[in-house]
C-alpha positions as CSV (number, residue, x, y, z in Angstrom):
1,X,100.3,84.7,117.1
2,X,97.2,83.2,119.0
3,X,94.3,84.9,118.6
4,X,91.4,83.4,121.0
5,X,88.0,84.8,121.1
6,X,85.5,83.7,123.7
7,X,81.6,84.3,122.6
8,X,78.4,83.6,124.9
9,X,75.0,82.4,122.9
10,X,74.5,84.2,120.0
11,X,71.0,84.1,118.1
12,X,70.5,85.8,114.3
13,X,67.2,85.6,112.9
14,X,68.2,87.6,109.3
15,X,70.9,89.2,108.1
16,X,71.1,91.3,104.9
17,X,74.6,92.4,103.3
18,X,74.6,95.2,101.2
19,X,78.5,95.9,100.6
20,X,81.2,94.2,102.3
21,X,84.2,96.2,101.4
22,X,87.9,95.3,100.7
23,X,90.0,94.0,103.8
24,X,86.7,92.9,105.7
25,X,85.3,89.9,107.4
26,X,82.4,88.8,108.5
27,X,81.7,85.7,110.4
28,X,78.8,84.6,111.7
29,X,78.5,81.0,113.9
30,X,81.4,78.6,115.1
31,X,84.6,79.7,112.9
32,X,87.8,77.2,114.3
33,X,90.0,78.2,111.3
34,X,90.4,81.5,109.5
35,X,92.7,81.5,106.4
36,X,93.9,84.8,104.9
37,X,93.8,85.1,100.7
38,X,95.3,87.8,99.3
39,X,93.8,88.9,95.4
40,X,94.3,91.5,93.3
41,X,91.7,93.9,91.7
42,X,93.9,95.2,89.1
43,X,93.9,92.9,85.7
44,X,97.2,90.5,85.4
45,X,98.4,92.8,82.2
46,X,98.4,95.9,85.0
47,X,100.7,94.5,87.3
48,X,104.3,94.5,87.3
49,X,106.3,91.8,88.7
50,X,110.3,92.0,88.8
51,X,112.7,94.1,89.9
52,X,112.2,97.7,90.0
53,X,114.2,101.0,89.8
54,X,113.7,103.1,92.2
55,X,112.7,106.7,91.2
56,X,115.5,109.7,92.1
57,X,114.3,112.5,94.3
């Protein structure tokens, strides 16, 4: 996928975050590479990793 974004002048005096909430972004300036991370909220213990069974309706 190529995702190409074209911006004129851009001019921030302040900026104040309050909450940025799960699966958001925020750039601000020049970004040339965005990497995607992936992490949990859940602690390790919580999370089940393996096969599973799949429940009978």
């Amino acid at each position: 996928m190529i995702y190409r974004v074209t911006n004129g002048d851009l001019c921030v005096g302040s900026l104040k975050v309050v909450n940025l909430v799960t699966a958001s972004s925020l750039f601000i300036g020049d970004t040339k590479t965005v990497t995607l991370v992936s992490a949990y909220e859940t602690p390790p213990e919580s999370v089940i990793v393996g096969v599973t069974t799949p429940l009978r309706s």
